[in-house]
C-alpha positions, 0 to 999 in steps of 0.5 A, a space after each residue: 486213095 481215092 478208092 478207099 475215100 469212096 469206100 468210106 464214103 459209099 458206108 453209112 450204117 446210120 447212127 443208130 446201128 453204129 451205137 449199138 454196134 459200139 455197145 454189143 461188140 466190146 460186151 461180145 468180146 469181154 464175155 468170150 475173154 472172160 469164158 476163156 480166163 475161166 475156162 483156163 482157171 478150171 483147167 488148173 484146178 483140175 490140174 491140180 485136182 489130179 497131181 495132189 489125188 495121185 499122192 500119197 494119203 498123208 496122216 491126221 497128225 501130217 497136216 501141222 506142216 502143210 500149208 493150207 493150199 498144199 492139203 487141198 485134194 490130198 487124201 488123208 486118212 482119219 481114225 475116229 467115229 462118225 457123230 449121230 448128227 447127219 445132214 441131208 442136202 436135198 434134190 441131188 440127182 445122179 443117174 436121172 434119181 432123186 436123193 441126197 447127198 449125205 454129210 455127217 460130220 467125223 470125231 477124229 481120235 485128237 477131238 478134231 471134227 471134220 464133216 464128211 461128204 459120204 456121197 449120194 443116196 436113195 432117200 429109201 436108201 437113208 430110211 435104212 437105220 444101219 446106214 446112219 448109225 455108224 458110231 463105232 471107231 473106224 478107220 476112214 479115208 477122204 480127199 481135203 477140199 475147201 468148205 464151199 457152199 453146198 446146193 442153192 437155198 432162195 428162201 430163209 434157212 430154218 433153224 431147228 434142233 432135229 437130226 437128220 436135217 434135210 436142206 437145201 444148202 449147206 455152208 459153213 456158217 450153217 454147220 458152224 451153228 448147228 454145232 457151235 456148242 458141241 463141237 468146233 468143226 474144221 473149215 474143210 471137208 472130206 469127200 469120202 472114198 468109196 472103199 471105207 466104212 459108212 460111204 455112199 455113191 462118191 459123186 463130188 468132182 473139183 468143178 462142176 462145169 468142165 473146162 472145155 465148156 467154158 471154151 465152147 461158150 467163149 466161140 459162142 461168144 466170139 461168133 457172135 460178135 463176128 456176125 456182129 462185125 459182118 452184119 454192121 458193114 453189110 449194113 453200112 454198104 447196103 443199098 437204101 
């Protein structure tokens, strides 16, 4: 006991050092925890990603019986046209180029309109005017995934009629607006398959950040605050 009293005794780390020991550590180990909490959420996604990928493609008219979480990243195959309205999401790069990302919304044959995501694209690429007018009936394949914001605009959106529109990012409500008195667009969006018709480069993927990433931010996270710990007593055994 009375080495343990002298431990005690000989640890003075100062107030000043123990405040902010009591302020960083539990910061330290709450932002690790949550890495961890979301480094397992993108594994379930991807888990999930992967099992509803390798099923089956389902029908337009399959979609009434499925809730709503059991279409997601299900492939799913459309008859229908491409519409002549086209949004370019801008500074997409892929492969160390410049280009976009090309979104253009698909009139199925129930008068369903679903905006699909053809992938990436050249901007010299896009100029080529075969490339866009793909109006005629075809026969299109997709994965289902939630209608997620697309890209980061910091400024005001502008309104405009002209088509293609070039952005910066891209919702839902932007969509919705754009195209309001025409159509009724569906809340998701089909990420095309690379064989049908009209498809660019597929780039998208279920997370843009992969799972073990969150994990090695969360031993960052960790180390630090165990440098912290080890600091603190070296600090209070310390001779003045």
């Amino acid at each position: 006991m009375n080495g343990k009293k002298t431990l005690l005794n000989k640890f003075k780390p100062g107030i000043g050092m123990s405040i902010f020991v009591l302020f960083f550590l539990p910061l330290l180990l709450f932002l690790g925890s949550w890495q961890v909490t979301r480094g397992i959420e993108k594994s379930n996604l991807v888990a999930y990603h992967d099992f509803n990928k390798s099923l089956p493609p389902i029908l337009l008219e399959d979609l009434e019986g499925l809730a709503a979480n059991d279409r997601l990243y299900r492939n799913m195959s459309l008859k229908g046209r491409y519409l002549k309205e086209t949004y370019f999401l801008d500074n997409r790069v892929y492969r160390q180029e410049s280009g976009y990302e090309v979104f253009t919304p698909f009139l199925a044959n129930n008068n369903q309109v679903f905006l699909i995501n053809r992938g990436w694209a050249h901007k010299e690429e896009v100029k080529q005017p075969n490339k866009l007018s793909a109006l005629k009936e075809t026969n299109i394949e997709g994965l289902i995934a939630p209608f997620n914001r697309f890209g980061l605009s910091l400024v005001a959106v502008s309104q405009d009629n002209n088509w293609p529109k070039i952005v910066q990012e891209l919702t839902l409500e932007r969509v919705q607006y754009d195209l309001i008195k025409k159509y009724e667009i569906q809340p998701t969006v089909i990420h095309l398959s690379a064989g049908s018709y009209g498809a660019f480069e597929p780039v998208w993927r279920p997370s843009i950040m992969n799972p073990s990433r969150h994990y090695g931010y969360a031993v960052q996270w960790f180390g630090l605050a165990l440098v912290l710990l080890i600091s603190y007593i070296y600090f209070g055994y310390r001779k003045k």
